[in-house]
N, C-alpha and C positions, 0 to 999 in steps of 0.2 A: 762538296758535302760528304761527310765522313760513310762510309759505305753501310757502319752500324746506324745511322740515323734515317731511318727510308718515312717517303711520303705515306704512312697507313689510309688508309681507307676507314679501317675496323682498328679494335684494341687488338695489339699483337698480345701472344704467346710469352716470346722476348725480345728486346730491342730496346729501344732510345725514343724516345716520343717526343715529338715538341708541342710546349703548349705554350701557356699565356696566366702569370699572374692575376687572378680576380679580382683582388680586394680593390680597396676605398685608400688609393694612393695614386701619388705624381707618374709613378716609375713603371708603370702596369711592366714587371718585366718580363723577357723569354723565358720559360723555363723548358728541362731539360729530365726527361723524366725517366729512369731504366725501371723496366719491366722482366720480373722473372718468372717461368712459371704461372703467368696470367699475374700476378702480384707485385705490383711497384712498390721496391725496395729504396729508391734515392729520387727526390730530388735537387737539382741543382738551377745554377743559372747561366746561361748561352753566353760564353766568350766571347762570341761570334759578336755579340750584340752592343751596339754601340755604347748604351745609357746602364743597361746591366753588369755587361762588363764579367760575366761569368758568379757574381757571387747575391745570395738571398739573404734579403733580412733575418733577424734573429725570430722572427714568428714565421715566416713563410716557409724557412730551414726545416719546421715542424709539422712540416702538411701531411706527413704521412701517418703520423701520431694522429692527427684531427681526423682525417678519413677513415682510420681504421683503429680508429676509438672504442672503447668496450661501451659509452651512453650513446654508440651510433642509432640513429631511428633507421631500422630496415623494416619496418612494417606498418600499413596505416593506423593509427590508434583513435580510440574514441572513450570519450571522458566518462567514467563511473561514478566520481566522487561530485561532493562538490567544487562548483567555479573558483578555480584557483588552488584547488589543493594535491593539482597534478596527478591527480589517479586512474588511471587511462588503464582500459583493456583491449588489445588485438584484433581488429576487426581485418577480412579482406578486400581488396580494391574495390573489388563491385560494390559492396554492404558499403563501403565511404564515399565511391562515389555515387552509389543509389541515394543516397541519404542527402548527400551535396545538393545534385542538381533536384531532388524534391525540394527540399527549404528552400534553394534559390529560383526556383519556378514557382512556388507559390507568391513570394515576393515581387516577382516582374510581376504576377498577373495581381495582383492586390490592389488596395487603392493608390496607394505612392508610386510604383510602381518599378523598374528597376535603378532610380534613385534613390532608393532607399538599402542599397549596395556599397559600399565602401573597399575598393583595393587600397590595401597601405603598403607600399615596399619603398624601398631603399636602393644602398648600393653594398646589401650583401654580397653582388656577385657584378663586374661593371661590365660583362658582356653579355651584346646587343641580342643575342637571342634568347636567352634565361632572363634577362631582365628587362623587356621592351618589345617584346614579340606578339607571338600568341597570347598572351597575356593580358594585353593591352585590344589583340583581335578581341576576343571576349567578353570585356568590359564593356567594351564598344557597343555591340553586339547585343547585349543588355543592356543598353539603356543606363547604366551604373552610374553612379557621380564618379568624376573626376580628378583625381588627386594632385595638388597642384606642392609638386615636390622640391620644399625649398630649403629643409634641416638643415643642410650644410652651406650653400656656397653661393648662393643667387644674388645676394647683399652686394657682395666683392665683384658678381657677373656684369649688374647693372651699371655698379659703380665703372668698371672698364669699357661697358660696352656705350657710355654716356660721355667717353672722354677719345678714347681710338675706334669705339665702334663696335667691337666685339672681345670677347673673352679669351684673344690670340695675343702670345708676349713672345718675347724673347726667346731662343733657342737657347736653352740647358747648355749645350752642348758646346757652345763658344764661350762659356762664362770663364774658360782655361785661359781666354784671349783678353781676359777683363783687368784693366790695373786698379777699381777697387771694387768689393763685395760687398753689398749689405744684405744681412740676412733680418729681415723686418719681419717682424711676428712669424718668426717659421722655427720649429725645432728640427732642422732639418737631420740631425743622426736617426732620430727616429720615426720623420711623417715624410722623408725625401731621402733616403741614406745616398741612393744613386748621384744625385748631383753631385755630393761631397769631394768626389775623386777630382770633378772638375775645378770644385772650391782649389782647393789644395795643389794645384798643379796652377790655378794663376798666382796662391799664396805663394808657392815655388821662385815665380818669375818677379815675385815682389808685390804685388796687391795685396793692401790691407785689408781683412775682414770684420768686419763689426758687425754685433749682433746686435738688435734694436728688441727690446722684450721685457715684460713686467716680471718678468722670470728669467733666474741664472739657470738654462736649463742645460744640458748635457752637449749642446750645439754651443751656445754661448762661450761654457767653460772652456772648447775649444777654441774659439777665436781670438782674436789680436786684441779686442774691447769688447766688454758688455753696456751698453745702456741702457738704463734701465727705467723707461719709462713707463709712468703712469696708464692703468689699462684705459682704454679709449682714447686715448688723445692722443692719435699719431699725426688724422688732420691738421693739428696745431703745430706739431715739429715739421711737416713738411712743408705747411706756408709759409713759418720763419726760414726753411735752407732756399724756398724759391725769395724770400724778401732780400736776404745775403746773395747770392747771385745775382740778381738786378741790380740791389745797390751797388754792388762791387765790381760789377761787369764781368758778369761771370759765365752769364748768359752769350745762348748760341744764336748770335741775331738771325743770322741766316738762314737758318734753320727753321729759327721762329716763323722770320717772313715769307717763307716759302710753305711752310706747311703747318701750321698751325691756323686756329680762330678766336677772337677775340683777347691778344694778346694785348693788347691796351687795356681793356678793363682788368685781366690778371694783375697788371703791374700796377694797377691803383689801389685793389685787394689786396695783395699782399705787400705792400706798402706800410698799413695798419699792421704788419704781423711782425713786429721786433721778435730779436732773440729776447728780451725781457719780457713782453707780454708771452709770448709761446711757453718760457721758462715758469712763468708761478702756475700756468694750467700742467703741462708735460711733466713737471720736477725735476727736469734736467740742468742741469744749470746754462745759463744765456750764453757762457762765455763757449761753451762745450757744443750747442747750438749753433751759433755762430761758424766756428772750424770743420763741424759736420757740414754745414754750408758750401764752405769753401772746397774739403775735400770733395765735396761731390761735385761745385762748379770748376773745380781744374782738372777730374782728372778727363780721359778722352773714352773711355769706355765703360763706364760703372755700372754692374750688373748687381740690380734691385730685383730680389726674389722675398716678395711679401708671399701671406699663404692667406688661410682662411681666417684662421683666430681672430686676427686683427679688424674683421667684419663682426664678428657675430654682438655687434651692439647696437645700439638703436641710430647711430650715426654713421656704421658700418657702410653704407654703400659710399654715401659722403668722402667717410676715411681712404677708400680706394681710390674713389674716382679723385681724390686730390695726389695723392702718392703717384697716381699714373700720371700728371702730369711733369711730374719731375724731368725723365729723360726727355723730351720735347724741349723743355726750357732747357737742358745742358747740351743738346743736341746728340747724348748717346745711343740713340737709335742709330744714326751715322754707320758703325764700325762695330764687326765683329766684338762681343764681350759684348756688346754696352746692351740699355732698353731695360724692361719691367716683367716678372713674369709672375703671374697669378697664375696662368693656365694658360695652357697651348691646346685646348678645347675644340677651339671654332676652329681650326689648322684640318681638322676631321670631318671630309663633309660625304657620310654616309648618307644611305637613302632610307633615312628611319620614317619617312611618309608611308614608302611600302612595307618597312616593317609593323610600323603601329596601326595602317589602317583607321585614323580618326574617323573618315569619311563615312565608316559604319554608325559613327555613334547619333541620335537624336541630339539635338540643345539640351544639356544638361549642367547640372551646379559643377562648380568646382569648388573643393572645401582643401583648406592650405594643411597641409599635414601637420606643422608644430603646434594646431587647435585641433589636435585628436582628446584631450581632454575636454573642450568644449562639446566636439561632435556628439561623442559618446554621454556626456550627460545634461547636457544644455540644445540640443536641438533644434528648436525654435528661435530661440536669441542669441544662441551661440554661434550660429555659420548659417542658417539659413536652411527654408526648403525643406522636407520633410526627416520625421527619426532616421535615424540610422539601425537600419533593422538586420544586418548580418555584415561581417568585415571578416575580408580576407586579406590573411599578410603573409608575406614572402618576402627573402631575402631583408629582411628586417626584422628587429626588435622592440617594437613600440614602448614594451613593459619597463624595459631596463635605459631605453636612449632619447626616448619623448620628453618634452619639456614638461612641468606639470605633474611630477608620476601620479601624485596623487589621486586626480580628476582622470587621469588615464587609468589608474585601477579601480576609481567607482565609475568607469564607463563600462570597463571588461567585466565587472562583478553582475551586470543586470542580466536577469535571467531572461528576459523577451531579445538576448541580443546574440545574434548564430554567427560565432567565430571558426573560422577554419586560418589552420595553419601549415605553410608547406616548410618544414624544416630539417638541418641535420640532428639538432639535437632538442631534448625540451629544454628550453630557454623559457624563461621569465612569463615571454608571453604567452608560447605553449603551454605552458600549464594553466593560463585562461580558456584556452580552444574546448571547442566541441566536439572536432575533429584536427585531427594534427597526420599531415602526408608526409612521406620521406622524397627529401629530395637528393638529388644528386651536387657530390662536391665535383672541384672542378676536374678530377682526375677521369670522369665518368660522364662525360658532354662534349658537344660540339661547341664553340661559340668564336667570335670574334670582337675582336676588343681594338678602344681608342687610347687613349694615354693623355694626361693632361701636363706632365712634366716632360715630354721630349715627343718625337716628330714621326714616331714609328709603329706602323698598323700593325697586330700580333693575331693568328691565331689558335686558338687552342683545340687540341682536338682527343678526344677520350684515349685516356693509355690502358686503361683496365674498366670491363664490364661491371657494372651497378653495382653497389654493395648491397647484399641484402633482397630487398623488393621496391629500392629506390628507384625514381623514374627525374628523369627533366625536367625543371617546369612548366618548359614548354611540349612535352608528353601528358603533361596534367593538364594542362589545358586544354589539350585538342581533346583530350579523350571525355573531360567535361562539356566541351561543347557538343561532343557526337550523342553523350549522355541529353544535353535537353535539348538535340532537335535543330541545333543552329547547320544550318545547309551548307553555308555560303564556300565556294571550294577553295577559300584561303587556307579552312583549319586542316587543309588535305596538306599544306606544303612540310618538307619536312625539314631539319635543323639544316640542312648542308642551301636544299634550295630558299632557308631564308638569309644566310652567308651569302651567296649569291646574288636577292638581291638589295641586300644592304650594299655591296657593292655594284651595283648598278646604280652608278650618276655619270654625269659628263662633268663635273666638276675636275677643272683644270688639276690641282691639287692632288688627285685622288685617280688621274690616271696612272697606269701600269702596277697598282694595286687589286690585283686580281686573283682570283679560287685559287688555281694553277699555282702562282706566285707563291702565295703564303701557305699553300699544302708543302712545296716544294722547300721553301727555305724555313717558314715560320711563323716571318714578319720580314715587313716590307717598307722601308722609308716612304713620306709621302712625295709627291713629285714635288721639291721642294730644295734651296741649293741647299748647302751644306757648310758655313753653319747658315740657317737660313735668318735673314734681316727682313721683315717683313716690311718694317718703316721706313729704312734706311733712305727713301725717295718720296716719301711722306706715303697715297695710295692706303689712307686709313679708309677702311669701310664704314664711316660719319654719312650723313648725307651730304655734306659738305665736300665730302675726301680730305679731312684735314683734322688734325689732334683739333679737338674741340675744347679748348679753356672755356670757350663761353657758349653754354647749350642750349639751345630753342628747345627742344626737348623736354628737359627738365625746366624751362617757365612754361610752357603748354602745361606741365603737371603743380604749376604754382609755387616750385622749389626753386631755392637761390642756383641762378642762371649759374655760376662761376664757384668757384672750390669754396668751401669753407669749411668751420669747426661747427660739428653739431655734434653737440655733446652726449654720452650715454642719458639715459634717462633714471639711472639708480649711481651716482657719485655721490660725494657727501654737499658739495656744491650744488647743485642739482635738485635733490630728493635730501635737505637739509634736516626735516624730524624723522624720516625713515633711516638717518642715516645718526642719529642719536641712540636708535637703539640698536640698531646693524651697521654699522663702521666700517665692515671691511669688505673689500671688493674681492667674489670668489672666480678664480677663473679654474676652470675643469677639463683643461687638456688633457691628451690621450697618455696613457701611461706608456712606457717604452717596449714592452711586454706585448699590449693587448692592441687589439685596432678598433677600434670602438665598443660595441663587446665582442666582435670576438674572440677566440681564443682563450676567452677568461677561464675554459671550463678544462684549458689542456695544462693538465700539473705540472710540464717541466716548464712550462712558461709563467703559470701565477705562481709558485711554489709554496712556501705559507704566507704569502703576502695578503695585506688587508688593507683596506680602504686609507690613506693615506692624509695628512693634512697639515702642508709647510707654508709656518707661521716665521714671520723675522723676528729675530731675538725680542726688539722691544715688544709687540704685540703680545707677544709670547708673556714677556716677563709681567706687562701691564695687565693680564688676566691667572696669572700664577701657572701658567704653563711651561710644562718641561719636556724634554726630548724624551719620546715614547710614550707619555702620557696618554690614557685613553680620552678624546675630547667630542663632544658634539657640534655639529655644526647646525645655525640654525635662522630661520626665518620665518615670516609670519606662512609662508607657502608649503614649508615643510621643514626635515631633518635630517642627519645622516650621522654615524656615530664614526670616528679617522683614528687612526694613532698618529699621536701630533708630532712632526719633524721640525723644530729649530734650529734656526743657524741665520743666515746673510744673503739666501740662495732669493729672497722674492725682496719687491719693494717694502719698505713700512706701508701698511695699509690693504696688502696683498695676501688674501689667502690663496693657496693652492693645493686642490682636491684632484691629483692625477686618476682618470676613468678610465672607461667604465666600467664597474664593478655590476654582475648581475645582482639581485637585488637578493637572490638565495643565495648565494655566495656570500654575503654582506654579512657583518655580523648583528644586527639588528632588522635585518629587512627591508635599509632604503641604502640610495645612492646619490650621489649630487645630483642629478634632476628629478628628486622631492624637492629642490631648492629653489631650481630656476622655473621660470613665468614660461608663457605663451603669447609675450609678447611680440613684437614685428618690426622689425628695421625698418630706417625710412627707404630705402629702393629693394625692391625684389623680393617685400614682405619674408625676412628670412628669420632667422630662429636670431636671441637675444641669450643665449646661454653665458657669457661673460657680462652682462648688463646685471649683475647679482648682489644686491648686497645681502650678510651674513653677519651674527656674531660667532664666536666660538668658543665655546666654555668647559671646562674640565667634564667630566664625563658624568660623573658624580656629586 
């Protein structure tokens, strides 16, 4: 260890600091922080480190610009104007939290009771003690409902963990060793940059990379082919490459018969799935279907890295849990490169029991976060169990990332409903709140972090003291719970002893990942080989122990036992008169700039950029749309106004609105989710945000 880089304790003076990337990404990387004068000047990323590799994305590169921001919140504020119109004056801690824990103590003791409490957070920040701590002590502790948190990725978790058992895939880090790549609904330059190096170093040794996606996105343009499939219906292309494999003997029998379940009824299902039938639902052509078959039944290591996107429909779990069985039928789980990786998730088995402390809580509702527009203004018939009478949010944006905005701004808008907000900046939603608390970014916290795109435990530890009169979240919590009274002497523990014992498990995995360990280097591999094959001897955690083609599971829940195509539930086949007067299917992936919002608010990163909307030429020309045109985008659910980009880059039929734009930032006051529903996938009830249809029409 470099002699400038020392284990701190405290935020030094000057020195090197090692911390841990926060955000809502695969790579959670090291980073490498110098400190001068009490004031961090650089960060960077740990060379040292096997998945980072020493370099940060192009938004994380700007962390220092975000934490010491001129809209930084260093002081707690409280709302003067009216709801929604952001006009807050300076109140101090005591006066916000005296004020908190009265509104929230009259509420427990009411007739609802402290069900009538809503915590709403995210993965503004993905480490275990700022986002899963205290926090969750608290809740608990009141009685509060329950947030059943599935925005992002729970669709794709069911679908994996209904086919290998859990949410654990292939190691990143052997994909060097892979002779082919598929990059399946992932934009990886900019939702994964980290794995790329390893893309490109089996590109190197000859593996072809193919990108699978309804969009030419910045990843694609990079690879050896784009295909360009139809959104939702990936399930269909992968039961025609498993129908070609069978037919052609392409398949890993061996493999099959050793570790797999129900591979006889698989081969009778996918039987009915010609590259012709796949081809008029996909749009790919049969013949192109076909050879994607092959390529993937000959080669011996093919590393399939699908992501989220390709879930967020109403067949989304379906669509996973089919794609996972791929390598089982080609047998690349076998050999370093080969296997599937959604998430290396479950590879991480901290002791978030002792962090969350559920045991505190009474039987209480759980209400699914993507129906925060139901919650807020439908109560009764909308999720169940009494109003929602105050909502606290953290490390999330409801205003500007909730499905619905609509129904989510006439839930913030009612005056009987007491919002508080812990943020670094006023965002969207903050300027709904009652109250609004300054929280600390990641440069100014303890925490410890998992990673879902590689194998490696990170911790982060504060390199410069508070900005301002920022506290922790998990400093805001304890100090609200001491506010009303709660005893119990969990809320005494502090950041470092709940690092501790998050790492306290006997879990084989997760030994020699220890305080000591990760003060000293950082981050710490999990106890795990290197590149680690988790299948490679079958040992799926199924109940079975064995790839599950054919799930009791899923018939227990009255779902087709074995893979199939369940289609979105808004295509023009589908949803045929909603699709008369809204034709086009919107999908809203992340801009390359922003990380869901964040970031949107730091100028070298949005620059004068504006809400966006690429149309393919015909689409384009069939509504008199031209390039830069100002257009609206629209549905019976809402609107959003884009500058419309033309060209070749999406399918015919494909809009694309790159997000998320705060909604004050926007030039009209909405963003793509005024557009999308509060729908729910069929596994893992998850957010439907690509399940959209839209028309879009000149602006004017």
């Amino acid at each position: 260890m470099s002699a400038a880089v020392r284990p701190y304790l405290a935020p030094p003076t000057n020195g090197i600091v090692r911390g841990a990337c926060p955000h809502d990404c695969p790579d959670t990387c090291a980073m490498l922080v110098t400190v001068e004068n009490g004031r961090a000047t650089r960060v960077a990323g740990d060379p040292d480190h096997p998945f980072t590799q020493g370099f940060l994305c192009a938004k994380v590169n700007r962390y220092l610009e975000r934490t010491y921001h001129a809209d930084r919140l260093t002081q707690p504020m409280k709302r003067v104007g009216p709801k929604g119109s952001g006009k807050f004056a300076p109140v101090t801690w005591d006066e916000a939290l005296d004020e908190i824990a009265a509104r929230l103590g009259a509420i427990v003791r009411g007739p609802h009771g402290g069900q009538a409490i809503l915590p709403y957070s995210y993965a503004g920040t993905m480490g275990l003690v700022q986002a899963e701590s205290m926090d969750r002590r608290f809740f608990h502790t009141l009685g509060a409902s329950k947030l059943d948190r599935t925005i992002c990725s729970t669709a794709g978790m069911e679908g994996m963990r209904m086919t290998v058992g859990a949410n654990m895939g292939a190691d990143g880090e052997g994909a060097s060793q892979s002779d082919l790549i598929l990059l399946w609904g992932t934009n990886t330059l900019t939702s994964n940059p980290h794995f790329w190096p390893f893309v490109l170093e089996a590109r190197a040794k000859g593996a072809p990379v193919i990108a699978i996606d309804p969009i030419r996105t910045r990843t694609a343009e990079q690879c050896d082919e784009w295909i360009g499939i139809r959104p939702g219906t990936d399930a269909a292309l992968a039961l025609a490459m498993m129908h070609v494999m069978f037919a052609e003997g392409l398949a890993d029998e061996d493999y099959i018969a050793r570790y797999t379940l129900g591979a006889d009824q698989l081969r009778a299902r996918v039987a009915e799935w010609t590259p012709e039938r796949a081809s008029t639902i996909t749009g790919i052509p049969a013949e192109r279907i076909a050879r994607l078959g092959r390529q993937y039944g000959t080669a011996k290591a093919a590393f399939l890295r699908a992501n989220y996107g390709l879930q967020r429909h109403y067949g989304g779990g379906m669509a996973m849990r089919t794609i996972a069985c791929l390598p089982a039928v080609a047998g690349h789980w076998r050999r370093p490169g080969g296997g599937v990786q959604l998430s290396t998730s479950f590879g991480f088995r901290y002791n978030t029991a002792a962090l969350q402390r559920a045991d505190l809580s009474p039987p209480v509702r759980t209400i699914n976060m993507i129906r925060l527009g139901d919650a807020l203004t439908l109560p009764d018939a909308g999720v169940g169990g009494p109003p929602v009478q105050a909502l606290v949010v953290y490390n999330s944006n409801p205003a500007a990332v909730a499905p619905d905005l609509g129904a989510v701004r006439r839930g913030l808008a009612r005056e009987d409903l007491f919002t508080v907000v812990l943020e670094h900046f006023m965002t969207d939603t903050a300027d709904w709140a009652d109250i609004v608390l300054p929280a600390t970014t990641q440069l100014e916290h303890w925490d410890v972090h998992f990673a879902y795109g590689h194998y490696q435990s990170t911790l982060n530890r504060p390199s410069i003291a508070p900005v301002g009169q920022a506290k922790p979240n998990s400093e805001i919590f304890r100090l609200l719970a001491a506010r009303m009274g709660l005893t119990d002497p969990c809320f005494q523990d502090d950041d470092i002893t709940l690092i501790r014992q998050a790492l306290d498990t006997p879990h084989e995995r997760m030994q020699g990942v220890t305080f000591e360990r990760l003060l000293e280097r950082g981050w710490v591999r999990l106890n795990v080989p290197r590149p680690f094959l988790p299948y490679a001897e079958g040992n799926f955690p199924t109940p079975s122990g064995k790839c599950e083609f054919y799930s009791e599971r899923l018939a227990a829940l009255g779902m087709d036992p074995l893979p199939t195509y369940t289609p979105p539930k808004e295509l023009p086949e589908t949803a045929p008169e909603l699709a008369k007067r809204f034709p086009l299917v919107l999908i809203s992936s992340p801009r390359h700039k922003f990380l869901n919002s964040t970031f949107v608010n730091i100028r070298s990163l949005r620059g004068d950029a504006q809400p966006e909307c690429v149309l393919h030429e015909q689409d384009a020309a069939a509504r008199g749309i031209t390039d830069g045109m100002a257009v609206v985008v629209h549905n019976d659910r809402g609107h959003f106004r884009a500058l419309a980009r033309v060209g070749t880059g999406v399918r015919p039929g494909v809009a694309w609105a790159p997000s998320v734009f705060w909604t004050k930032l926007a030039p009209d006051g909405h963003n793509a989710n005024d557009t999308t529903s509060q729908g729910e996938t069929d596994l893992g009830r998850g957010a439907v945000f690509y399940d959209n249809l839209v028309d879009v029409q000149p602006a004017d």
